[in-house]
C-alpha positions as CSV (number, residue, x, y, z in Angstrom):
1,X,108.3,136.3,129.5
2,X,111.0,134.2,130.3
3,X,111.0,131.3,127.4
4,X,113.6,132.7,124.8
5,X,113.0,131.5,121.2
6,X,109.2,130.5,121.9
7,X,105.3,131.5,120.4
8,X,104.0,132.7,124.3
9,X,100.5,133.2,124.9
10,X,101.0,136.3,127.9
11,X,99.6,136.1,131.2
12,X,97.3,138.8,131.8
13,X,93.6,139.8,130.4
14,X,93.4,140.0,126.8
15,X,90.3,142.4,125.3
16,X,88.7,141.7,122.1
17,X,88.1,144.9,119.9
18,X,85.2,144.7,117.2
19,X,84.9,147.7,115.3
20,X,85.1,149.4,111.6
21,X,88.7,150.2,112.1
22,X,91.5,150.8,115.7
23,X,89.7,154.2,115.8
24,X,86.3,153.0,115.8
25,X,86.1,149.8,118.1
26,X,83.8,148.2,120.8
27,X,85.1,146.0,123.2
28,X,83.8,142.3,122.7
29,X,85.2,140.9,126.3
30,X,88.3,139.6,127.4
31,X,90.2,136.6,127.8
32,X,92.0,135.9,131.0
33,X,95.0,133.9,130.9
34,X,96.7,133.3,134.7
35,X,100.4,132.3,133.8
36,X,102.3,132.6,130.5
37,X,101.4,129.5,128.0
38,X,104.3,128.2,125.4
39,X,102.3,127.5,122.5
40,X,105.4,126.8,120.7
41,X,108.9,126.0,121.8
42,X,111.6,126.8,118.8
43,X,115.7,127.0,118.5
44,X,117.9,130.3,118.3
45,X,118.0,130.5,114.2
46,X,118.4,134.1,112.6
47,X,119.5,135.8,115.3
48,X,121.0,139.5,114.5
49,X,125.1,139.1,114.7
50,X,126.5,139.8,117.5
51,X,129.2,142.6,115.9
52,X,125.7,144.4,113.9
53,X,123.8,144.9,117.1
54,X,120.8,147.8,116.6
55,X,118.1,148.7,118.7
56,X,113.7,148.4,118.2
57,X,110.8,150.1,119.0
58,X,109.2,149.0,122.0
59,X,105.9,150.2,124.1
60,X,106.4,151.2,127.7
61,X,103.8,153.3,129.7
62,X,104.9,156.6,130.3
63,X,104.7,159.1,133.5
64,X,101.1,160.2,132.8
65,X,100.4,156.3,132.4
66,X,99.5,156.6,128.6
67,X,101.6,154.2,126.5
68,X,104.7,155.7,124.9
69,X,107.7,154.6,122.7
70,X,111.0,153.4,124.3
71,X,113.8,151.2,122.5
72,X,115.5,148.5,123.5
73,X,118.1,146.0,122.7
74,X,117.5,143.4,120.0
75,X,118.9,139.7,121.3
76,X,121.1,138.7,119.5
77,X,122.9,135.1,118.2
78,X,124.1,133.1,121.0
79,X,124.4,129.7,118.6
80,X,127.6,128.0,117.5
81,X,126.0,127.6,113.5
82,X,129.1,125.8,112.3
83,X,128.6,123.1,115.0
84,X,124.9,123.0,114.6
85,X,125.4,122.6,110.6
86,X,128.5,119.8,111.4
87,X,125.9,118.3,113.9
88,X,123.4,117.2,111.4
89,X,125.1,116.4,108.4
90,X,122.7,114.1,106.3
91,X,124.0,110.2,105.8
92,X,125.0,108.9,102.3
93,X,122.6,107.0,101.0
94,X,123.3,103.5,101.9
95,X,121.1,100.8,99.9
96,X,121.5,97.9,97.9
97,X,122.0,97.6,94.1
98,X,119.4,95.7,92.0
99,X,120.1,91.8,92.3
100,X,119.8,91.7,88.8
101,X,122.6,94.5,87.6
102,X,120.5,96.6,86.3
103,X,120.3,100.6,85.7
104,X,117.5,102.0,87.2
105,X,115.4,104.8,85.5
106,X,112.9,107.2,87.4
107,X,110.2,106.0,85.4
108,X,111.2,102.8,87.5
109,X,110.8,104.6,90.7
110,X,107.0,106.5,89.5
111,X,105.9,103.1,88.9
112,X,106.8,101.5,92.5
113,X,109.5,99.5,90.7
114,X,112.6,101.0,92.7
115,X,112.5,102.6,95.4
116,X,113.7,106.7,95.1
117,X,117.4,106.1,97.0
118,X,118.5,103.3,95.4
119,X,117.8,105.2,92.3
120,X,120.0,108.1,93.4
121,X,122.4,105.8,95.1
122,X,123.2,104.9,91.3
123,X,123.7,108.6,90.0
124,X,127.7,109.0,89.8
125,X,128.7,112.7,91.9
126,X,128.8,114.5,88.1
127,X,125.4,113.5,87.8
128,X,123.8,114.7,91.3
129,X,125.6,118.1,90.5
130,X,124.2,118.6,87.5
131,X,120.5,118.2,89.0
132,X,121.5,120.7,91.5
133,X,121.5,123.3,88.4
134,X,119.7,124.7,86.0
135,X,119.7,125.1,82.3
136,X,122.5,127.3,81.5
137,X,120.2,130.1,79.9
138,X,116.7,131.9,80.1
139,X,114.3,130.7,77.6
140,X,115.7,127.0,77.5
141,X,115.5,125.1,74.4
142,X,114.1,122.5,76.8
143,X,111.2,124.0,77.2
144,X,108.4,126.2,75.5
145,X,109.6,129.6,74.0
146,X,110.3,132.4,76.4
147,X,110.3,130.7,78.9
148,X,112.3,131.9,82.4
149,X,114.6,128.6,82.6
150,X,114.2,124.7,83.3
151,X,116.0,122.3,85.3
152,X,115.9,118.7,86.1
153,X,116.9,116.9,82.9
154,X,119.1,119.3,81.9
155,X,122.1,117.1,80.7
156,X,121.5,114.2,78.4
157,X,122.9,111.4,80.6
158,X,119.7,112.5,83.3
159,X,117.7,112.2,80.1
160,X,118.2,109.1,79.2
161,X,118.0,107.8,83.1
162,X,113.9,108.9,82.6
163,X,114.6,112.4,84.3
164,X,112.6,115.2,82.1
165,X,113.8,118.7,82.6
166,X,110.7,120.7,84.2
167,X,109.9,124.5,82.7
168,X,110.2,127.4,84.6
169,X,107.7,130.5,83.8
170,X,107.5,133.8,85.3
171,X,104.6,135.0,87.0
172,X,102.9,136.6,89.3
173,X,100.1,138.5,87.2
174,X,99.8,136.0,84.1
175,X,102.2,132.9,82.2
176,X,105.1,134.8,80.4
177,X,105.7,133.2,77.3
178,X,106.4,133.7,73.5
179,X,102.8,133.8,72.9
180,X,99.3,135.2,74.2
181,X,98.3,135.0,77.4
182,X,96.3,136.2,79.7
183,X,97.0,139.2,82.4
184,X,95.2,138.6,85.9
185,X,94.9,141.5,88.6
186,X,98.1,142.4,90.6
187,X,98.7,140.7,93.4
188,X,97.6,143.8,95.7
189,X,94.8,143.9,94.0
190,X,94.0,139.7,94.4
191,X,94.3,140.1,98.4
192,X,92.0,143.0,98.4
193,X,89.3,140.5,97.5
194,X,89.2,139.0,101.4
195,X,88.0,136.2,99.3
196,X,90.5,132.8,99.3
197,X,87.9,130.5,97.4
198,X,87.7,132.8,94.5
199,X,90.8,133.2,94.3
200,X,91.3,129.6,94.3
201,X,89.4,129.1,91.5
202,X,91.2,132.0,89.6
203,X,94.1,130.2,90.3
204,X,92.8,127.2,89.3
205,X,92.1,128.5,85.8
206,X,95.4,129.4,85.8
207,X,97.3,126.6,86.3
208,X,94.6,125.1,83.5
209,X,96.5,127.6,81.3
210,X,100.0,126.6,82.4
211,X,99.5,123.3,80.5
212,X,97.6,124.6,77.6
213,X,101.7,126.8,77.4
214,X,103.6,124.7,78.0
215,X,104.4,125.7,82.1
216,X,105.4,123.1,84.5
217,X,106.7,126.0,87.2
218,X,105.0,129.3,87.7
219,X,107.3,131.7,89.7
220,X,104.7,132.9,91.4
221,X,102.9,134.0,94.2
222,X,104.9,136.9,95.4
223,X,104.8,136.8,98.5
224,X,106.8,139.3,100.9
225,X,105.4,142.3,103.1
226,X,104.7,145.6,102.3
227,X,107.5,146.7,103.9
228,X,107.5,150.2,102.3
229,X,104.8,151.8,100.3
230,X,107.6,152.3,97.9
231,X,108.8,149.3,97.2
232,X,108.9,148.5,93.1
233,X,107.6,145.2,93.9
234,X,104.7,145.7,96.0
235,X,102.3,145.4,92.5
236,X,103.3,141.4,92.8
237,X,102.9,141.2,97.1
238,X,99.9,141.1,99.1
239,X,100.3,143.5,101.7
240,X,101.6,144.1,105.0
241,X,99.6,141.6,107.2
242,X,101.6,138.6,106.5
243,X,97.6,136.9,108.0
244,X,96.3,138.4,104.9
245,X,99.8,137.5,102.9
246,X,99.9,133.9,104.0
247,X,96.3,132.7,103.7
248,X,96.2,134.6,100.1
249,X,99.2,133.0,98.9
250,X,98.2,129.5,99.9
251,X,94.8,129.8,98.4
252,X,96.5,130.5,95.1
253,X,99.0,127.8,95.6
254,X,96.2,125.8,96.2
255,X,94.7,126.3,92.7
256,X,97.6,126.0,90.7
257,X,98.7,122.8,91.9
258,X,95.1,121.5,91.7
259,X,96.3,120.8,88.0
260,X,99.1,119.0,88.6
261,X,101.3,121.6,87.6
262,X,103.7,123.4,90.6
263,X,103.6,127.5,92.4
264,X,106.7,128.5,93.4
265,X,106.5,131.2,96.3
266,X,109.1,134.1,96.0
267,X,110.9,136.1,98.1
268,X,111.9,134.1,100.7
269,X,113.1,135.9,102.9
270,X,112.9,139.9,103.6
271,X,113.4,141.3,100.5
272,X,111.9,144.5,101.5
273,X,113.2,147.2,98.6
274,X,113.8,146.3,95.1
275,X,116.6,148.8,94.6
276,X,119.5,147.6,95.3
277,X,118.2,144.0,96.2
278,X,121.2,142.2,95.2
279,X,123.7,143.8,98.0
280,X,120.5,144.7,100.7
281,X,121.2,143.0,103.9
282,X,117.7,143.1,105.6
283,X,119.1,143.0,109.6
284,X,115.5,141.9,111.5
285,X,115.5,140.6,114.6
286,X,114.4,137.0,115.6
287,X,110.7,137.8,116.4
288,X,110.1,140.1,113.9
289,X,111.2,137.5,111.2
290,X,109.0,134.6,112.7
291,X,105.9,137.3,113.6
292,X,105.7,139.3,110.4
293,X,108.3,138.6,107.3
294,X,108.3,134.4,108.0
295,X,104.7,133.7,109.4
296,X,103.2,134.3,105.6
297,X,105.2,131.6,103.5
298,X,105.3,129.2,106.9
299,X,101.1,129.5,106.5
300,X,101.7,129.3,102.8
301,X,103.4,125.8,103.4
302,X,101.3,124.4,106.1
303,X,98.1,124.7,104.3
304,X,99.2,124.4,100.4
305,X,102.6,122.6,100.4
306,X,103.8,124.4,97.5
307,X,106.2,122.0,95.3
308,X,108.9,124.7,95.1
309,X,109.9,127.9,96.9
310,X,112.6,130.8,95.6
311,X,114.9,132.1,97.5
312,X,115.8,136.2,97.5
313,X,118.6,138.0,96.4
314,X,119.0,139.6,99.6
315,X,121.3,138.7,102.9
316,X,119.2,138.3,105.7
317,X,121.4,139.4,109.0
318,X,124.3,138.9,107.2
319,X,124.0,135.9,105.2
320,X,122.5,135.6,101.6
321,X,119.6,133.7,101.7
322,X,120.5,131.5,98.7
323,X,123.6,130.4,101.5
324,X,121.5,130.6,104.8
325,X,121.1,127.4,106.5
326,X,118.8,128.7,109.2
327,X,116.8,129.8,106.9
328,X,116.3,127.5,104.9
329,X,117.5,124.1,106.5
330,X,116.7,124.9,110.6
331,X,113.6,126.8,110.1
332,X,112.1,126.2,106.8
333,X,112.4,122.3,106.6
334,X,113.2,121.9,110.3
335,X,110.4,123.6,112.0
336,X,107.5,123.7,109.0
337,X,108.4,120.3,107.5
338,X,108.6,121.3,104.3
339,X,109.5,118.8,102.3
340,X,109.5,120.3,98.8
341,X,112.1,121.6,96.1
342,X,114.3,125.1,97.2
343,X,115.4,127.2,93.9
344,X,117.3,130.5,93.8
345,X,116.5,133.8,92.5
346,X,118.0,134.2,89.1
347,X,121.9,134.5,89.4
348,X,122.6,135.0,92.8
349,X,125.5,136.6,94.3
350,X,128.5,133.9,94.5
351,X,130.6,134.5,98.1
352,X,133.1,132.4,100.1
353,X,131.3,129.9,102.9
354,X,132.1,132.1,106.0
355,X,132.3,128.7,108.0
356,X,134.2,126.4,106.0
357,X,137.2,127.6,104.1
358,X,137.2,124.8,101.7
359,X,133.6,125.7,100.3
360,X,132.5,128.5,98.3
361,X,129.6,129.3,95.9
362,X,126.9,126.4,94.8
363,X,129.1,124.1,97.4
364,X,128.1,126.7,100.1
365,X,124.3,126.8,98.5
366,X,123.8,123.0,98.4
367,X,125.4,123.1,102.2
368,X,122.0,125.4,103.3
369,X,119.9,123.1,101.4
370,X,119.0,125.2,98.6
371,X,118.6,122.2,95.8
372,X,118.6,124.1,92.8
373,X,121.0,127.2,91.0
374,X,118.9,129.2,88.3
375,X,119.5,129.7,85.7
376,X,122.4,127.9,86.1
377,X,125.5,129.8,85.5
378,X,127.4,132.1,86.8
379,X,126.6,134.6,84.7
380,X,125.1,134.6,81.2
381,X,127.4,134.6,78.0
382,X,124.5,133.9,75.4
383,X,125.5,131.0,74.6
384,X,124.2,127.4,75.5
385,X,128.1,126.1,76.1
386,X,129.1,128.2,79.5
387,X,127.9,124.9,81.6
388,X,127.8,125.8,85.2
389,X,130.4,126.5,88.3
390,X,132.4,123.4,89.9
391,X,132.4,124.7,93.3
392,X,130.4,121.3,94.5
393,X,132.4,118.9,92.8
394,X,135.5,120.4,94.0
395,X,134.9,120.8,97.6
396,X,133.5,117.0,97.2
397,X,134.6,114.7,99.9
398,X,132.5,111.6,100.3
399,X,133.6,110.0,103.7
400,X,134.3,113.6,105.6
401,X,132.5,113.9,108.3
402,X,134.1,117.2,110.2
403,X,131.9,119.3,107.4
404,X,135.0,120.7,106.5
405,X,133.9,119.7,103.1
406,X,130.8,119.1,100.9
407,X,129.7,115.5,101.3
408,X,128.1,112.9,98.8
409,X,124.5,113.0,101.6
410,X,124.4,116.6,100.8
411,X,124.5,116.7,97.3
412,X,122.0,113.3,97.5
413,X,119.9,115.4,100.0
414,X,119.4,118.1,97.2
415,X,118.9,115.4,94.4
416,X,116.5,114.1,96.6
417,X,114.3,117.1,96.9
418,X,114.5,117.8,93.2
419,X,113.1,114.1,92.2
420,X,110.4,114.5,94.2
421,X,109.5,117.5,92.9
422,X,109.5,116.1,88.9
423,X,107.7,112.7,90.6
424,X,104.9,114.8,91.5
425,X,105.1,116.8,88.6
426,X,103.3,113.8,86.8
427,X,105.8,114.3,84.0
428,X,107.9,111.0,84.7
429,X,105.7,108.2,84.0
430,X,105.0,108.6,80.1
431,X,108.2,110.5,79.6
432,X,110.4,109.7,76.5
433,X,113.9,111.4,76.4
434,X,114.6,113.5,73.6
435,X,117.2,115.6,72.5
436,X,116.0,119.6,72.3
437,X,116.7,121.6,68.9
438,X,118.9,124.8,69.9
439,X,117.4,127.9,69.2
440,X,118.0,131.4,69.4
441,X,117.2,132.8,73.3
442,X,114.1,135.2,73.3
443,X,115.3,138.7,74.7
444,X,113.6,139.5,77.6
């Protein structure tokens, strides 16, 4: 059409179709558009790599003047992403300390006392790191029995600043926890309902039953297409209309959060096989991405604002998703404005930065503006003393502004994101820190 990186509305005459199914239709008129309308004008993000080029199905009208299948080129990235990613580093926070001296809690900023920067002006760099991970282990002593993780308070110095760790609980089809509780319908099964306000309500009920657990975080809804029938997730996913995916998914957000509790969307983005899911590279061109495998969570966060959203395992044209600023920093909190809390997928693949030598693993994660590493370690010893990787504070460099390290308005830019997550969690006001018993980790 001429307008690269753009939502187009094509010249030409558009028919309607009404009908039982594409075999069985009845045209409803057309609508004539004259010249080619930008509805939407976007920047080059998630290009295909210029040394992985492939080719895509495209329609073409053949000899006979029936349509018939040719292939063509798919664009691919013409953007300098260091220089865009050096080009908008985030500011340290710059405010003024309490007249006074004091230490501010976050009970201080829940109750309009402080203000949420000069609160995290006053967390030391040890501190912001260690709300940038999780608990070190599944089924957290901070939290209910069996459950998947917890974050926030995880350390006792964020403790006793007023921050309370927040419970993570798998999922999809029901709370998993070291007690009863009950199974809904696959999420297949949920979509196939065409109904959003009953599923709302079911919802609803379920996030009623998060607190009754002891749940501040379900992992759920899944979320990704139907890629392929075969796909050993597709029980949790919606389908392949990411229409039908989107709307779904943000009525059941809807309910959840009703309760004051939080959803966390999963897979974002393209995990399209669960075989294999930690080493898949899913190569998609631009419009693809943005027309089928983004347009369902970017509904899901326009209309529900979900309080958190997991990353996948998966490297989306090259790039891990838990370490793909486009993804996460250009298009999901760029171009949606989603201003909520970004987790990983339980222990992600660690890698170099591919941009900047001097960063590497959580540095490299933090960097994309994914706020939070679950579980938390690297990998999982069974015991609670592993503590987490020291990429961050060892690519640390306040005052650099070339990006070729990690800077403290990163870090703070990730803290940030968290907090307001646990503010509106509506566990800060009346919370008391207290030190958890250790227990033995439920197998899962």
């Amino acid at each position: 059409t001429g307008h690269r990186n753009a939502w187009v509305l094509e010249a030409g005459a558009h028919e309607v179709l009404v009908g039982s199914s594409v075999r069985e239709t009845t045209s409803a008129g057309t609508v004539d558009v004259d010249d080619a309308v930008v509805l939407e004008q976007l920047e080059e993000a998630l290009a295909p790599d210029p040394a992985h080029p492939f080719q895509r199905m495209t329609l073409t009208t053949g000899a006979d003047g029936c349509p018939a299948l040719a292939w063509e080129d798919v664009p691919t990235s013409t953007v300098d992403l260091r220089e865009r990613i050096v080009s908008r580093l985030p500011r340290a926070i710059e405010t003024d300390a309490p007249a006074d001296g004091s230490t501010l809690t976050l009970q201080d900023v829940a109750a309009d006392r402080a203000e949420l920067d000069a609160f995290i002006a006053q967390l030391s760099p040890a501190e912001l790191a260690d709300l940038t991970f999780g608990d070190v282990i599944m089924d957290s002593p901070l939290g209910v029995p069996g459950n998947a993780g917890a974050f926030g308070g995880v350390t006792k110095a964020l403790r006793d600043r007023g921050i309370p760790a927040v419970t993570t609980t798998d999922g999809p089809s029901g709370i998993r926890v070291s007690a009863y509780a009950s199974l809904l319908p696959c999420g297949t099964a949920l979509a196939s309902t065409w109904d959003p306000a009953l599923l709302t309500e079911l919802a609803r009920h379920h996030g009623a039953e998060m607190i009754r657990k002891g749940s501040d975080v379900l992992l759920a809804p899944g979320m990704n297409i139907h890629r392929d029938p075969l796909c050993g997730r597709n029980f949790e996913y919606y389908s392949e209309d990411p229409l039908v995916a989107g709307l779904t998914a943000a009525a059941v957000v809807t309910g959840i959060q009703a309760n004051g509790v939080s959803a966390c969307p999963k897979h974002l983005v393209a995990n399209n096989q669960e075989t294999n899911r930690i080493h898949n590279d899913s190569r998609i061109s631009q419009r693809a991405l943005r027309e089928i495998y983004l347009r369902g969570f970017r509904l899901c966060v326009e209309l529900a604002a979900p309080l958190n959203i997991m990353t996948s395992y998966n490297k989306v044209n090259g790039q891990w998703s838990h370490y793909n600023y486009d993804l996460v920093t250009t298009i999901l909190r760029g171009e949606w404005g989603y201003q909520g809390n970004v987790i990983t997928d339980w222990w992600m693949r660690y890698a170099p930065d591919p941009l900047f030598p001097a960063l590497a693993d959580s540095a490299t994660r933090v960097r994309a503006g994914v706020d939070v590493l679950m579980p938390g370690a690297p990998s999982w010893s069974g015991t609670h003393a592993e503590g987490h990787d020291s990429s961050e504070l060892e690519a640390l460099d306040a005052d650099d502004a070339s990006g070729e390290h990690l800077t403290l308005g990163e870090l703070q830019r990730s803290v940030r994101n968290v907090l307001r997550m646990l503010l509106a969690s509506g566990k800060v006001e009346d919370y008391v820190p207290t030190e958890p018993e250790w227990r033995e980790p439920v197998v899962h």
